[in-house]
N, C-alpha and C positions, 0 to 999 in steps of 0.2 A: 656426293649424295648425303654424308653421315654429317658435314657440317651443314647442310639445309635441314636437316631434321631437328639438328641440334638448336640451330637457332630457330625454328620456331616452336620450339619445347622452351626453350628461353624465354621467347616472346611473352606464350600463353602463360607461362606464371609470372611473368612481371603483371601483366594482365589482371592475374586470380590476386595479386598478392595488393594490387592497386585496387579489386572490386572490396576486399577484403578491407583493405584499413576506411577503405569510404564505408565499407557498413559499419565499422567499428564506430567511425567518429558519429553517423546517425544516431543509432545506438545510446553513447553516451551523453548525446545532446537530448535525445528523448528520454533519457534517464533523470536528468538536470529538470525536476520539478520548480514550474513556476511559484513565485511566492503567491500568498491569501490574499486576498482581497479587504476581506476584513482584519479585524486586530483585535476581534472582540474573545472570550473566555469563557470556555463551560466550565461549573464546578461541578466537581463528581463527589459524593459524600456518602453513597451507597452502596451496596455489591451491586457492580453492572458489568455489563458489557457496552464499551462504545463505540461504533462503526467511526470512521472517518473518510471523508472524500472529498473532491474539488467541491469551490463553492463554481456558479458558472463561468466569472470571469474565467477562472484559473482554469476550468473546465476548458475554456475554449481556447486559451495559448497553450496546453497540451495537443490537444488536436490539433494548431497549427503544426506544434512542431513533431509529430508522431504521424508514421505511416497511416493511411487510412485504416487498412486492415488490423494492427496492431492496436489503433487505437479503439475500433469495435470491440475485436475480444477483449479488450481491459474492461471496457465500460460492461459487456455482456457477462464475462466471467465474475465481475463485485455484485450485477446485480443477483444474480442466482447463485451463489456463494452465502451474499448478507440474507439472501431468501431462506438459504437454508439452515443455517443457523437461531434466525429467529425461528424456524420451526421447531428449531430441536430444542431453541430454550425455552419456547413456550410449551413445547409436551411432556421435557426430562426437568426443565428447572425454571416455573416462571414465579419462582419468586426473586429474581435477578434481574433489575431494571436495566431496559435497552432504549442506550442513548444513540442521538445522529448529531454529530460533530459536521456538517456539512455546512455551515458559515462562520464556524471559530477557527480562528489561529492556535489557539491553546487551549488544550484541556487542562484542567487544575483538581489535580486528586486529593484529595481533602483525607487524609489517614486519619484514624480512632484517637490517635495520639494529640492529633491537630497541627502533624510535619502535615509540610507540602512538598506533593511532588510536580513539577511543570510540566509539559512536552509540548515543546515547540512542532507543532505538524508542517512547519516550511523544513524545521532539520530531519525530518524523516523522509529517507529518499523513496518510499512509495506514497502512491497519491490514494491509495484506496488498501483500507485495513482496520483493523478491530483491536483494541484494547480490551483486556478483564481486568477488573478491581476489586477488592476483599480491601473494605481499609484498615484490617489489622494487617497488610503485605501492602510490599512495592507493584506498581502495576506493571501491565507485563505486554508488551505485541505479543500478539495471539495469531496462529494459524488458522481462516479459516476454512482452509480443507479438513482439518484435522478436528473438528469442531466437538466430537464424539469423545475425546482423548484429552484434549486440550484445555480443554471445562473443568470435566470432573478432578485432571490434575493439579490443576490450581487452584481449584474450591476445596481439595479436599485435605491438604498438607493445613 
């Protein structure tokens, strides 16, 4: 009796540990952002804020390769995330122009000095997110949960 239990206690974690690495590998296949479509370059020369996100193509090989569900809340959680940040910049700080990076491959920060700084948005492994820039500083991923905190911290060193 104690070796029938035994081996189907065996069984079920070979099982859990087989469902396990197949979500892993989903996982880090949906993690694996398609490249841009485009190849073209925003310059930035202002204090802004820049959203970024798929253009469609790329839009639409994430959804192929992302859970359906997984893939909604990404798309619903950037839109009401970038919603609320443009609210908060427009009623704590709209003198800070808000850029949409949704058909460049690169943003080009144009610093006071007249260095450049690049970001390749294919080497960034999320497909939806926000830059701030001051062109007397380096620019910085920006959290936008944190948009309250996040802002005035870097606006204000």
């Amino acid at each position: 009796m104690f070796a029938f239990l035994f081996c189907c206690l065996l069984l079920g974690c070979n099982q859990n540990a087989k469902q396990g690495k197949d979500e892993k590998q989903q996982i880090q296949s949906a993690n694996t952002k398609p490249g841009a479509t485009s190849q073209d370059s925003l310059r930035v020369t202002l204090p802004s804020v820049v959203f970024f996100e798929p253009d469609s193509i790329q839009l639409e090989k994430i959804r192929k390769i992302t859970k359906d569900e997984v893939f909604k809340t990404n798309v619903h959680e950037f839109f009401y995330m970038s919603r609320n940040v443009k609210s908060y910049l427009q009623q704590h700080r709209p003198e800070l122009k808000i850029l949409e990076a949704k058909n460049f491959r690169y943003i080009v920060f144009i610093k006071s000095d007249k260095t450049t700084m690049v970001i390749d948005l294919d080497k960034i492994a999320d497909a939806w997110g926000m830059y701030v820039f001051d062109p007397n500083k380096d620019p910085q991923l920006s959290d936008m949960m944190n948009v309250d905190t996040e802002i005035p911290r870097y606006f204000s060193k």
